[in-house]
Backbone bond lengths (Angstrom), bond angles and torsions (degrees), N, CA, C in turn:
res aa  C-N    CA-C-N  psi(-1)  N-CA   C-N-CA  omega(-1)  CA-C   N-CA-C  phi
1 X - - - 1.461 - - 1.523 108.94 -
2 X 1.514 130.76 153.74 1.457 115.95 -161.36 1.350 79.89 -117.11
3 X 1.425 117.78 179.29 1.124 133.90 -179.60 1.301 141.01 -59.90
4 X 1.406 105.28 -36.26 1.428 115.67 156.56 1.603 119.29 -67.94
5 X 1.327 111.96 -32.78 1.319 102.19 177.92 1.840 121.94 -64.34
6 X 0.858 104.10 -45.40 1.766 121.29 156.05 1.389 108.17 4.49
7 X 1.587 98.04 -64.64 1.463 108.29 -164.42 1.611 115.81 -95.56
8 X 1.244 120.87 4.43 1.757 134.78 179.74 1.484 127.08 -144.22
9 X 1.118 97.36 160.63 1.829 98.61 -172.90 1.517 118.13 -92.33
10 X 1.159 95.17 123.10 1.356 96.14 -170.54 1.664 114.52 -107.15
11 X 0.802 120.37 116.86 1.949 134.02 178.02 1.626 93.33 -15.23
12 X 1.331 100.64 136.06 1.794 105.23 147.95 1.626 117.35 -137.64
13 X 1.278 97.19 51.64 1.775 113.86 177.54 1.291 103.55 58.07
14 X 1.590 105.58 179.18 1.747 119.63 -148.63 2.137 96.50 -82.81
15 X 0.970 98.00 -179.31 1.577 113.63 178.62 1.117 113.89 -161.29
16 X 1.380 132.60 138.45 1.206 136.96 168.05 1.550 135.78 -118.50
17 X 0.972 126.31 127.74 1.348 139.88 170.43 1.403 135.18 -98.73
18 X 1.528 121.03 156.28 0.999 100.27 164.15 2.088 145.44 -64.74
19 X 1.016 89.86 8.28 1.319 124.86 171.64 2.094 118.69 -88.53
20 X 1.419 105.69 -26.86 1.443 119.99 172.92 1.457 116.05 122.65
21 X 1.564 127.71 -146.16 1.503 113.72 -171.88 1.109 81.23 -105.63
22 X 1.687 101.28 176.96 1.288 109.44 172.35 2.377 78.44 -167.41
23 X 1.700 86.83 163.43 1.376 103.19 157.34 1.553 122.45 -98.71
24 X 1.412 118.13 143.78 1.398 132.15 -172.01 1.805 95.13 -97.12
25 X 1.511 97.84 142.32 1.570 108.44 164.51 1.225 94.59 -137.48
26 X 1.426 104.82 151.73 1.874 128.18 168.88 1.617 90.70 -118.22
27 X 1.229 75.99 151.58 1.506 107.02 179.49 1.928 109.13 -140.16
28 X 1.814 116.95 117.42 1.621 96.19 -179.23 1.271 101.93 -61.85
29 X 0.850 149.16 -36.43 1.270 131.25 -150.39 2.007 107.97 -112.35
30 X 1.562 111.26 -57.99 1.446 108.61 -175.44 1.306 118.39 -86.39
31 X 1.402 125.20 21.23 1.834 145.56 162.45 0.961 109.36 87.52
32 X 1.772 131.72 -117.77 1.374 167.70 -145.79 1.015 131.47 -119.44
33 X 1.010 155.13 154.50 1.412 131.29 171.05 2.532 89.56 166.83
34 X 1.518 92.62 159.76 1.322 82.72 -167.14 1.397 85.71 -137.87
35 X 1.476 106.05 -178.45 1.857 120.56 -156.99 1.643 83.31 -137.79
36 X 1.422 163.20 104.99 1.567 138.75 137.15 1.377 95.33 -26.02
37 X 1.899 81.74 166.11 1.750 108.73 -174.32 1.490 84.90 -120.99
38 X 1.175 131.33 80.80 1.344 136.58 -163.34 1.560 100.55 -87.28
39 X 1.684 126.33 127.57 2.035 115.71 166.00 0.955 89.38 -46.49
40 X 1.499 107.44 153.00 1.164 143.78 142.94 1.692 120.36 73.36
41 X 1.521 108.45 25.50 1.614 138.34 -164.43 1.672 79.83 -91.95
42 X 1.786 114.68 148.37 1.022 105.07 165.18 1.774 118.43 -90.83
43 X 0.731 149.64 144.15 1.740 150.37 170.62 1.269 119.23 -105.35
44 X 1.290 134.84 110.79 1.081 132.02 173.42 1.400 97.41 -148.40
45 X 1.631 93.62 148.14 1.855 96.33 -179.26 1.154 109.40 -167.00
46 X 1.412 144.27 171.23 1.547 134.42 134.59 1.381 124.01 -110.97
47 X 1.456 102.45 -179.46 1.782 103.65 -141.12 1.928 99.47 -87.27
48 X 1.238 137.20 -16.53 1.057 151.57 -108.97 1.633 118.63 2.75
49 X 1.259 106.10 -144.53 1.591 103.48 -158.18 1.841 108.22 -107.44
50 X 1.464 110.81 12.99 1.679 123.18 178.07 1.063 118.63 -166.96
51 X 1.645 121.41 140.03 1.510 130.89 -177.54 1.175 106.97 -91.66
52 X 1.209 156.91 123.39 1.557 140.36 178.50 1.370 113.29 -130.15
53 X 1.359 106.68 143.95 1.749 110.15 -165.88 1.462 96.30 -57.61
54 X 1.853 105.92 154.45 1.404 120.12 167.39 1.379 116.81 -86.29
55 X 1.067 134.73 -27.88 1.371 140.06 169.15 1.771 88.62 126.62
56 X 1.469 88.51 -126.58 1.959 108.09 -168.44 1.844 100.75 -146.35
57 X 1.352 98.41 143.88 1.732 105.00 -155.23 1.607 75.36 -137.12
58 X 1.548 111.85 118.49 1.790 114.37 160.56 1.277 114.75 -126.44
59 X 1.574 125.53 75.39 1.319 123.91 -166.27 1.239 103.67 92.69
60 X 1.313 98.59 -152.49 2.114 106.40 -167.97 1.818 95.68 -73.25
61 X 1.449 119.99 -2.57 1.551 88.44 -172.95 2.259 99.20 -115.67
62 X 1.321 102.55 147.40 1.500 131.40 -160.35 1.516 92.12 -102.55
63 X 1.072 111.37 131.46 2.067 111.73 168.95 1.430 93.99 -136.23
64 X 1.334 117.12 141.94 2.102 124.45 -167.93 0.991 70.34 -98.63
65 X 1.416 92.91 157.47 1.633 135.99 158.47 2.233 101.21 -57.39
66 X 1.266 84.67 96.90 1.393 88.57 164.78 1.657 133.84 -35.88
67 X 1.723 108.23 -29.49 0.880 118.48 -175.60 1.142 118.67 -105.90
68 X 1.171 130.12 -15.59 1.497 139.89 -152.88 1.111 118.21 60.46
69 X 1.209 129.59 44.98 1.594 128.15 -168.21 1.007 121.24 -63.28
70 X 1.692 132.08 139.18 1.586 129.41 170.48 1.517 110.74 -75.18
71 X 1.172 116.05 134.83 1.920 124.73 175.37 1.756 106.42 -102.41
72 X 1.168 91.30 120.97 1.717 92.41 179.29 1.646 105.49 -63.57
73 X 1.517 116.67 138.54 1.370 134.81 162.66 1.772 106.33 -10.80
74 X 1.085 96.50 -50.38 1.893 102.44 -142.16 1.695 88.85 -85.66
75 X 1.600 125.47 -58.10 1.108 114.78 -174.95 1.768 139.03 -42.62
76 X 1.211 124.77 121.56 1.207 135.91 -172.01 1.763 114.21 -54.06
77 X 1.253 110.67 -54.58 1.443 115.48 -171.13 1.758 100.22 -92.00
78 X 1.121 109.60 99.29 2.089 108.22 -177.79 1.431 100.60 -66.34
79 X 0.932 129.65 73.69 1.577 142.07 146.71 1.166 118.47 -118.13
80 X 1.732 118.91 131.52 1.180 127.10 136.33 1.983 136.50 -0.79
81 X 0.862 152.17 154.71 1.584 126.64 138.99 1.230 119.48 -39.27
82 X 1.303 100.24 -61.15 1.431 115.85 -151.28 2.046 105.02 -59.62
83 X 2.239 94.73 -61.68 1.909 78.71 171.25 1.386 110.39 -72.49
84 X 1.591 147.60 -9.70 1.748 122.38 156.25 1.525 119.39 -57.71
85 X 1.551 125.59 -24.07 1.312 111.41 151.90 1.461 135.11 -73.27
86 X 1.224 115.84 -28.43 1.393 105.85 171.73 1.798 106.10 -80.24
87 X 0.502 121.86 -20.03 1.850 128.96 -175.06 1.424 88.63 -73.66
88 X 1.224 141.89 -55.59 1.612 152.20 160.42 1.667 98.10 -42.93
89 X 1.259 124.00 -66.33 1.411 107.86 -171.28 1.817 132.86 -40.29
90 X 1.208 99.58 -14.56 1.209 97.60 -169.22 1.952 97.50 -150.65
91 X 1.392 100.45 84.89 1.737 108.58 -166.23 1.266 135.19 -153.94
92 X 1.386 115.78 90.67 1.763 109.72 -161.54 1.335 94.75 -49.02
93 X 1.344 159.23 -25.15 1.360 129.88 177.15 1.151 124.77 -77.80
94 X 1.796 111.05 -19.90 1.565 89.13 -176.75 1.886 96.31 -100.94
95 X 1.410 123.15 28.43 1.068 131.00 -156.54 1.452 134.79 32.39
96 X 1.220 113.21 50.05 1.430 122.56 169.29 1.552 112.13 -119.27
97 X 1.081 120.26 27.78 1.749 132.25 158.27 1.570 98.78 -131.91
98 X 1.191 107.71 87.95 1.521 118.10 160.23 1.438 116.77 -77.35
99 X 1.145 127.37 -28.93 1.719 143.23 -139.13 1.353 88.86 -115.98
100 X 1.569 115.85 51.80 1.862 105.21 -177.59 2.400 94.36 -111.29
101 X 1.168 101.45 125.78 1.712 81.56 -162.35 1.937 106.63 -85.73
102 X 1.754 85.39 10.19 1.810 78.70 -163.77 1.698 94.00 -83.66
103 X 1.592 98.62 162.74 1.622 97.76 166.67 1.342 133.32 -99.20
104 X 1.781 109.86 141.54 1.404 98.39 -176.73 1.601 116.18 -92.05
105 X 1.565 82.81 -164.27 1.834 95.63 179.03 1.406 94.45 -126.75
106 X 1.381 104.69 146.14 1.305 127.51 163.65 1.259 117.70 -100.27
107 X 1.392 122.16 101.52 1.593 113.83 165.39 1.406 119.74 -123.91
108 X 1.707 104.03 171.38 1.551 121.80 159.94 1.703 120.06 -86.57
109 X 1.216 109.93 113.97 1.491 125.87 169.10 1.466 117.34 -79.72
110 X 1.576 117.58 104.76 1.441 120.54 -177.92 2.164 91.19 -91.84
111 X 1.192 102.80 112.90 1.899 110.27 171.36 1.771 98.01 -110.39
112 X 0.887 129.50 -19.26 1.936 131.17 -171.34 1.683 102.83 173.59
113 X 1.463 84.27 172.95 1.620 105.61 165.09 1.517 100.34 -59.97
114 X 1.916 112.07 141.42 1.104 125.86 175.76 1.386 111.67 48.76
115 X 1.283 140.03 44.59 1.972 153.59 -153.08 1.541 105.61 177.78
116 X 1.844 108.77 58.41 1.356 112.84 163.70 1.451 97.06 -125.77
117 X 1.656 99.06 125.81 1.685 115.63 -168.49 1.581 90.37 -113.01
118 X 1.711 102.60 141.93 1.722 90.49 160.75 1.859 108.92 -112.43
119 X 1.551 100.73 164.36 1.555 84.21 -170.88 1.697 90.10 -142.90
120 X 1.568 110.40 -149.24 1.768 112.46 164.72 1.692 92.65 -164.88
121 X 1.341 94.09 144.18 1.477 109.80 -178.46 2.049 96.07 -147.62
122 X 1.070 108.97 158.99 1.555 136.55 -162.59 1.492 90.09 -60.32
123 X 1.176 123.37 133.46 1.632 116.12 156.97 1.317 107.20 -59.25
124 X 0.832 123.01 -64.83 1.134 104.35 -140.56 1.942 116.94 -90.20
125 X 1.907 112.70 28.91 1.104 110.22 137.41 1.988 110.43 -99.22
126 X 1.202 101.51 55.84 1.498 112.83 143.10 1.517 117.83 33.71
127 X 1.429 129.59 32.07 1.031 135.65 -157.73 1.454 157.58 95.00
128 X 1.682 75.68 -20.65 1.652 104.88 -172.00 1.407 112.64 -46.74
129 X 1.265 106.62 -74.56 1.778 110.56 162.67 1.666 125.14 -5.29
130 X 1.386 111.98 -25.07 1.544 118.78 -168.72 1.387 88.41 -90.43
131 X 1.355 128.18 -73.91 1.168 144.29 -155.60 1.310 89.92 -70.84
132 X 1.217 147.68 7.86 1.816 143.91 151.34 1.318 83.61 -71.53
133 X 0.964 132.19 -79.56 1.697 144.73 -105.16 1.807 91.97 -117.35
134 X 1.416 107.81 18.20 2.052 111.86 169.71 1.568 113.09 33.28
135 X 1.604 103.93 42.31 1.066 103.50 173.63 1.978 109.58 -82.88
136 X 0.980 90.10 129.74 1.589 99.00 -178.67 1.967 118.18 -51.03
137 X 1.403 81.50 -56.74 1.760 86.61 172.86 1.630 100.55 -143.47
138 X 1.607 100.85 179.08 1.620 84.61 176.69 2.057 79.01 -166.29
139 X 1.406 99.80 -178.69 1.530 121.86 177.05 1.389 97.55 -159.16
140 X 1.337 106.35 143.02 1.492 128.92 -175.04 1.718 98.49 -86.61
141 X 1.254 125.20 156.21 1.492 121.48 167.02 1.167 115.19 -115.51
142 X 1.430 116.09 -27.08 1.743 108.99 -161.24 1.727 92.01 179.67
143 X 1.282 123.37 147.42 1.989 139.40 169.82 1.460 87.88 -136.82
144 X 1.976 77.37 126.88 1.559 98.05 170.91 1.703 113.16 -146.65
145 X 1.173 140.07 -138.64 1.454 136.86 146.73 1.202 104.30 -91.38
146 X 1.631 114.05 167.79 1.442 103.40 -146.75 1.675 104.72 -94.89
147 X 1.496 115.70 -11.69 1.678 101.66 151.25 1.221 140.06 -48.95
148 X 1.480 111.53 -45.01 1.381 131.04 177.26 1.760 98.26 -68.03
149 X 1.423 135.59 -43.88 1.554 126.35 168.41 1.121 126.07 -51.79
150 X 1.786 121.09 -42.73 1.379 126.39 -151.53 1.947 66.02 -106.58
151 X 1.322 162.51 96.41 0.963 170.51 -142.46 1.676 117.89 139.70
152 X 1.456 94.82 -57.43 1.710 95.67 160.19 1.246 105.62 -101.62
153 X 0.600 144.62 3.10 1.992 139.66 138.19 1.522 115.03 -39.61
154 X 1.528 105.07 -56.02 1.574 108.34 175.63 1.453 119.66 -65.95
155 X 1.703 118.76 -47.45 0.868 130.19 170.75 2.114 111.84 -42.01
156 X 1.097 93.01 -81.82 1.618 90.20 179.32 1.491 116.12 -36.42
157 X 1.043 109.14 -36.97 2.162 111.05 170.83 0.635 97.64 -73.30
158 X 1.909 147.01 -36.53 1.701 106.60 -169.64 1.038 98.92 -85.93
159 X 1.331 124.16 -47.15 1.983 134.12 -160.64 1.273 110.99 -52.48
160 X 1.655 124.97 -63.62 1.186 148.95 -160.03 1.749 112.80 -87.29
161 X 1.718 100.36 -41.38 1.555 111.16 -177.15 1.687 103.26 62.10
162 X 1.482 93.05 52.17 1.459 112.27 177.57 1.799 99.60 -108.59
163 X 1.576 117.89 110.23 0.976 117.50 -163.69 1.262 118.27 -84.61
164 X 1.467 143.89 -177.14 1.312 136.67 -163.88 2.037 111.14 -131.32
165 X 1.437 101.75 -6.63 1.484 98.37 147.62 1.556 110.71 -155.89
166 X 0.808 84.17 -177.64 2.211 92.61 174.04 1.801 96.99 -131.47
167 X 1.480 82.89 164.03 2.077 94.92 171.71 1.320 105.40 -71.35
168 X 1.358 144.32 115.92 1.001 122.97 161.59 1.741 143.18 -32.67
169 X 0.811 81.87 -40.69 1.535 92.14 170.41 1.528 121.29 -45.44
170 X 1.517 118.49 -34.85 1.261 127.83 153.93 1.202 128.08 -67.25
171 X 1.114 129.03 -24.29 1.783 135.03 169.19 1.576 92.50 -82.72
172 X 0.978 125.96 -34.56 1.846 111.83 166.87 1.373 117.09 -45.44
173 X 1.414 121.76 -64.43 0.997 137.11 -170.67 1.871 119.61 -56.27
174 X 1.636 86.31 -40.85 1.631 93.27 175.79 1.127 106.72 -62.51
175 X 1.136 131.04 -35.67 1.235 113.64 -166.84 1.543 144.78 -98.83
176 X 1.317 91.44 22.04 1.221 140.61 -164.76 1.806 92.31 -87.00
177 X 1.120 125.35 -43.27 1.585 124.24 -156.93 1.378 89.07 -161.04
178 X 1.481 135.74 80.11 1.446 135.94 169.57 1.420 119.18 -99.06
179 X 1.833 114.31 123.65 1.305 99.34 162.42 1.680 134.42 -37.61
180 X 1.138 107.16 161.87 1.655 122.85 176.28 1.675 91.04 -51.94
181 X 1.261 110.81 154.76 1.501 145.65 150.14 1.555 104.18 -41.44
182 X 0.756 133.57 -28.83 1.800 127.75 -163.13 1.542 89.35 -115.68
183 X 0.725 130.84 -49.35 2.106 140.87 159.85 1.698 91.63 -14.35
184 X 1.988 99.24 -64.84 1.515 108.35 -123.90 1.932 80.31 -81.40
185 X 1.305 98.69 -35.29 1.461 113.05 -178.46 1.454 123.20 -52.78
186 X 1.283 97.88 -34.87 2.347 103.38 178.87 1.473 86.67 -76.98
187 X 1.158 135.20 -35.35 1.522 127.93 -170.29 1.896 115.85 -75.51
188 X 0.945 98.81 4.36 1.711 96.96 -176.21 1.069 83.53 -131.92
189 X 1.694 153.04 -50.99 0.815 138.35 -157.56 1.977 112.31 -66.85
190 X 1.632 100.34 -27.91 1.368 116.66 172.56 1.519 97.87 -48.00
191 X 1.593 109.80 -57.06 1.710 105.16 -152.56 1.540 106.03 -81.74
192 X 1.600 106.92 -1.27 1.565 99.04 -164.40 1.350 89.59 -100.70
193 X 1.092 145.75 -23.08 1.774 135.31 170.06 1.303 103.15 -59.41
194 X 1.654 142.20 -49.96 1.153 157.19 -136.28 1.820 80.67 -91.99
195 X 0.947 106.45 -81.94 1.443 112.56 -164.49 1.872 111.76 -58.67
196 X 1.693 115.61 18.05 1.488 104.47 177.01 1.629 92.42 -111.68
197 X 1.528 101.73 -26.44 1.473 109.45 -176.03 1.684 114.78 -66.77
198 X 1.023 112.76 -3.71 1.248 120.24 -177.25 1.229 123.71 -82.53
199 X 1.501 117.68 133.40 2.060 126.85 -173.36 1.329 92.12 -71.49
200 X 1.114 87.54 153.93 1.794 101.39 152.63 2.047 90.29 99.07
201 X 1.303 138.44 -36.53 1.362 131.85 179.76 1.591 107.09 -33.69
202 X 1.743 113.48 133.03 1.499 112.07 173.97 1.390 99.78 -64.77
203 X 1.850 110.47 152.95 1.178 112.99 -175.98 1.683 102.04 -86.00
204 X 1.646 108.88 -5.30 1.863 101.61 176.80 1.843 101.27 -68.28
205 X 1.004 114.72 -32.27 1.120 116.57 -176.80 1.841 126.83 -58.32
206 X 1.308 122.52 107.28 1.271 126.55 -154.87 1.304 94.15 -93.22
207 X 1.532 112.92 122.38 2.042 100.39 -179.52 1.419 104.16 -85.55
208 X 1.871 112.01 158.60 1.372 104.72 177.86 1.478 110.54 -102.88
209 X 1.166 145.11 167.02 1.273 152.91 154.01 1.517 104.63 -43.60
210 X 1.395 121.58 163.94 1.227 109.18 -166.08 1.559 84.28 -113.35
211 X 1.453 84.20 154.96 2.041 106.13 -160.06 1.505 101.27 -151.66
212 X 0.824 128.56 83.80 1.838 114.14 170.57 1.201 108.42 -54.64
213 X 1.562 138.60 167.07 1.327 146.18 90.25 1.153 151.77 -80.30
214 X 0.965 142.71 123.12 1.759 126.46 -164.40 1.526 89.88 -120.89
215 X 2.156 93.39 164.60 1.404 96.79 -157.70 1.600 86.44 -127.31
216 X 1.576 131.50 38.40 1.158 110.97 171.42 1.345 143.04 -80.12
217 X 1.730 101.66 -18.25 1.442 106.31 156.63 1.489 118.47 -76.78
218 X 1.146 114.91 -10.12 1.776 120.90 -178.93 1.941 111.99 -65.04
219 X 2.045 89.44 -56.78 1.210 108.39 155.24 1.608 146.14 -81.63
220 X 0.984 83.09 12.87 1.745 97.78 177.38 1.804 105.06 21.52
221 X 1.823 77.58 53.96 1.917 91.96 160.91 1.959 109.01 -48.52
222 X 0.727 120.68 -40.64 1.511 116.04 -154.17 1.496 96.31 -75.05
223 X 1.220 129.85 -24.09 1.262 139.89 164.88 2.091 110.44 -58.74
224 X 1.129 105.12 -57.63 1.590 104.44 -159.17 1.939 98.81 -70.21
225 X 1.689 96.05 133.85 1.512 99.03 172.31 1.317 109.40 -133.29
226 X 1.331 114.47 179.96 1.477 123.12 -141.85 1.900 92.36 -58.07
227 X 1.423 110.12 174.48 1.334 101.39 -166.73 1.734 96.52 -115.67
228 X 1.496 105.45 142.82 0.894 110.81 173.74 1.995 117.42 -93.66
229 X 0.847 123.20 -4.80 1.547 143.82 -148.69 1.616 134.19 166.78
230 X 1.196 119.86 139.08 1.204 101.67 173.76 1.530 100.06 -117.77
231 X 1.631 141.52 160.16 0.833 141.68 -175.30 1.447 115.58 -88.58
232 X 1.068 122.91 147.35 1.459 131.05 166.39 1.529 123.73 -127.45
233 X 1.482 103.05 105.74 1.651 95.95 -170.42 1.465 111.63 -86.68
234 X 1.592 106.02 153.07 1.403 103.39 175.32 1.560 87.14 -153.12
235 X 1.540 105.41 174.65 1.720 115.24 -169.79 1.214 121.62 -65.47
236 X 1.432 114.68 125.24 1.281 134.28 -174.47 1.585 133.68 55.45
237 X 1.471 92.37 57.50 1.894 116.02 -177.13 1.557 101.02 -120.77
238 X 1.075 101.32 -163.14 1.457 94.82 -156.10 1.698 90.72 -162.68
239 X 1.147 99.76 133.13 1.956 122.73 176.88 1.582 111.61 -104.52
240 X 1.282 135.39 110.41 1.193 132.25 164.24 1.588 118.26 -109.69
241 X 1.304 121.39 146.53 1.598 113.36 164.33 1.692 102.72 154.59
242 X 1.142 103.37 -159.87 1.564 129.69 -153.52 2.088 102.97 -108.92
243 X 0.971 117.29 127.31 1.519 103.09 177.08 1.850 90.15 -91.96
244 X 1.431 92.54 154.51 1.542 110.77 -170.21 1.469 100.93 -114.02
245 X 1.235 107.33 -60.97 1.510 133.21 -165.35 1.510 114.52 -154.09
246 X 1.323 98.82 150.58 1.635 109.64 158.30 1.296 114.93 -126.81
247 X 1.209 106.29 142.26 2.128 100.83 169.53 1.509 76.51 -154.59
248 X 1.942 93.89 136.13 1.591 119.44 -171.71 1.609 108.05 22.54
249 X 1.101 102.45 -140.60 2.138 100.01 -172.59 1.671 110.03 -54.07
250 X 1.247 100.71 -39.96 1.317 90.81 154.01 1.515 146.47 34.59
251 X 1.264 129.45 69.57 1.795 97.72 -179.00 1.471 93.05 -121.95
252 X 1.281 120.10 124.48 1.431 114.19 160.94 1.743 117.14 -88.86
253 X 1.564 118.98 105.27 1.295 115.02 160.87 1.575 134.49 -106.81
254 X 1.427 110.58 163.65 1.480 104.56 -178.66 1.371 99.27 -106.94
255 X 1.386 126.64 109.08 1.614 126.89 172.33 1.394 131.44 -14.14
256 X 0.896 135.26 -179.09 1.612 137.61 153.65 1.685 105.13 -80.20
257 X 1.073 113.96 -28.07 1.428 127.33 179.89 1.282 112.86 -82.28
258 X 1.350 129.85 -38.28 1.420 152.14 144.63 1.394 100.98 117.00
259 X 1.142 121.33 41.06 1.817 134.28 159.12 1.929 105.21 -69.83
260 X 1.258 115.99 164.35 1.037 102.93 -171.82 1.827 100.59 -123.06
261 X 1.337 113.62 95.43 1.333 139.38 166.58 1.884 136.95 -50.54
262 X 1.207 104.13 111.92 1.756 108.70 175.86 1.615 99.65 -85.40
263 X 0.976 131.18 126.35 1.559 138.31 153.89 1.691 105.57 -117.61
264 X 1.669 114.94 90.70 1.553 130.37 136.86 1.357 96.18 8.47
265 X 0.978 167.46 114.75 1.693 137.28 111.62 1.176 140.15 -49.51
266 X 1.855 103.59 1.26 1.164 98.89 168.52 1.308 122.76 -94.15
267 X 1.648 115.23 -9.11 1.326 104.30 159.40 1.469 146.27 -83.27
268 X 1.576 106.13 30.35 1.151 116.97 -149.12 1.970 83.84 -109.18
269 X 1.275 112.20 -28.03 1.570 116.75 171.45 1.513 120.65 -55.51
270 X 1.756 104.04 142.91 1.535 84.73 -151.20 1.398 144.62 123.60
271 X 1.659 94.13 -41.00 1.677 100.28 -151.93 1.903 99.98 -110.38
272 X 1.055 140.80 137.35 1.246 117.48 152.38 1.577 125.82 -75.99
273 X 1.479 105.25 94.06 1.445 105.60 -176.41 1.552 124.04 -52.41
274 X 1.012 124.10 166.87 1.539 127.12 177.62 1.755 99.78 -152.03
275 X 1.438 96.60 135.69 1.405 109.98 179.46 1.830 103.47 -68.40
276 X 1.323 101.30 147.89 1.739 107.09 170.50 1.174 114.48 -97.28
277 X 1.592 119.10 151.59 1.549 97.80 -174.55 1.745 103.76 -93.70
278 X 1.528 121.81 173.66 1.079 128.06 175.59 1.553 112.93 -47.51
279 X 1.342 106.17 139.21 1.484 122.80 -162.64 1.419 130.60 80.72
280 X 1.132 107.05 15.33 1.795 122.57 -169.41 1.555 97.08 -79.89
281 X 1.616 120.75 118.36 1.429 126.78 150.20 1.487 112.08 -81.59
282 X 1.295 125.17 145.27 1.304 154.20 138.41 1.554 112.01 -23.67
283 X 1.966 109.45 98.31 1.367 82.99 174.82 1.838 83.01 -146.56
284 X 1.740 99.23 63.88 1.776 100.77 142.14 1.186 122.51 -112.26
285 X 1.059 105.54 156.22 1.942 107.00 -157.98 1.312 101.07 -59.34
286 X 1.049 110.40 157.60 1.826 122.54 178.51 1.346 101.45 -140.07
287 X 1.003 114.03 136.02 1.640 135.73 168.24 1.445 123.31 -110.15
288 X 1.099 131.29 157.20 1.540 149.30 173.65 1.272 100.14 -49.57
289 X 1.411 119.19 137.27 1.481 130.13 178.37 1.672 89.96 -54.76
290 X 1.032 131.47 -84.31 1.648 148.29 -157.58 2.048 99.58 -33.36
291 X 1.426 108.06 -33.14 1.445 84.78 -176.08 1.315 110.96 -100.34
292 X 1.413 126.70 58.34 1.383 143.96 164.03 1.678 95.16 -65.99
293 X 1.221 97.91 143.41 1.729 93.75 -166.45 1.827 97.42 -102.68
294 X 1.230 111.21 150.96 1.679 112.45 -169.46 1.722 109.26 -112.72
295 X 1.223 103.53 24.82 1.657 111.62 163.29 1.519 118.31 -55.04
296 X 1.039 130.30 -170.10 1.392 128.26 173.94 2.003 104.47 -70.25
297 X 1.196 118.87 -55.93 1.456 118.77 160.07 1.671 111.39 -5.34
298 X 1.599 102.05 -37.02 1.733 97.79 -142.13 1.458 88.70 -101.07
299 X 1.526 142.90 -3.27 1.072 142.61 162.03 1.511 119.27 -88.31
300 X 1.493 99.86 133.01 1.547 106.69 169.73 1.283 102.30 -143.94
């Protein structure tokens, strides 16, 4: 952490609850504390003049970047190498925490037409995981221990060729013009009969009845419109406007100009924000929805 940071809070990207999004601040010394991403909240801010790694967060406890590391603009996850490997060392996703005793859930992620991913996240954060990951609707299949999950995880990818992410850039787009809820619903419910009928499921694995949820009042779909730009922050620019919507990192805004704006929230981790004063226009570069780049970055 450098010296100036010491004394201010610096962003550590959006979070969600069952309660809605909100932004995370660290503080060295006075902790945690969060901001909602409330519709229709105004947002305005600038970027200051450095991104700096967050360290590694495992549960309620926070460890800084030993080094104070700088995070390039463009990268998604504001870590260092060094804390993205230890954050990796010990991680049911990158599977090197096998020894986790709680049970998961196995579900189907409806993000668009032809963009149903299955994945597993902890029961007992209650969904949350979806509403990270702007899944539109979803249905649970089966809670088991988390061998027996990441087990029918594999299974459904080979059997089904039910994949486990999309480019983001395509869950942008869907959501832009989404079928009805009962649409999105015959379509999971299709894959969730298919996928109970299937050999090979661990028998720890308890299947669920099929249940949709959809997240359009969560996301205040009826709010987000076609996109005019997506934002790209870099040092010392400045974001002004209206929140519209959120879905996962998500921020849908309407400019000061009244263009209709994507702001990442995950690149907002990192940064020591600074409030703008009244009358502040927007002047970080924005680009065309379409040149969302499809590197590994561009999957979630």
């Amino acid at each position: 952490m450098t010296e100036p940071d010491r004394n201010h809070w610096v962003c550590a990207g959006p979070r969600w609850t069952r309660s809605g999004p909100a932004l995370v601040w660290r503080h060295p010394v006075r902790g945690e504390r969060v901001s909602p991403l409330d519709g229709d909240r105004p947002l305005a801010f600038t970027t200051g003049s450095r991104r700096g790694c967050v360290g590694v967060r495992r549960g309620a406890r926070h460890t800084p970047c030993p080094t104070g590391a700088e995070v390039g603009d463009a990268a998604v996850s504001a870590q260092c190498p060094e804390c993205a490997r230890l954050d990796r060392s010990y991680s049911v996703a990158a599977d090197t925490r096998t020894d986790d005793p709680r049970p998961y859930d196995v579900y189907l992620a409806w993000f668009g037409p032809e963009l149903i991913k299955v994945g597993i996240t902890a029961a007992e954060r209650e969904g949350v995981r979806l509403l990270e990951q702007a899944a539109l609707s979803y249905a649970l299949l089966g809670r088991g221990p988390l061998m027996a999950a990441r087990r029918a995880e594999a299974v459904l990818g080979t059997a089904l060729g039910v994949p486990d992410r999309f480019p983001y850039a395509a869950k942008r787009a869907a959501r832009e013009t989404p079928p009805p809820p009962e649409e999105r619903a015959a379509q999971l419910a299709g894959l969730h009969g298919r996928a109970r009928a299937l050999p090979g499921l661990p028998e720890s694995l308890t299947i669920a009845e099929f249940a949709p949820v959809h997240h359009d009042s969560a996301f205040r779909l009826d709010r987000v419109r076609p996109l005019d730009g997506v934002l790209r922050l870099t040092a010392d620019r400045a974001v002004a406007g209206r929140i519209d919507a959120v879905a996962g990192p998500d921020v849908h805004l309407t400019a000061t100009d009244g263009r209709a704006l994507l702001l990442d929230a995950r690149h907002l981790a990192g940064r020591r924000l600074a409030a703008a004063p009244p009358g502040t226009v927007t002047t970080a570069p924005v680009t065309a929805p379409e040149r969302e780049p499809e590197g590994p970055d561009a999957l979630f």
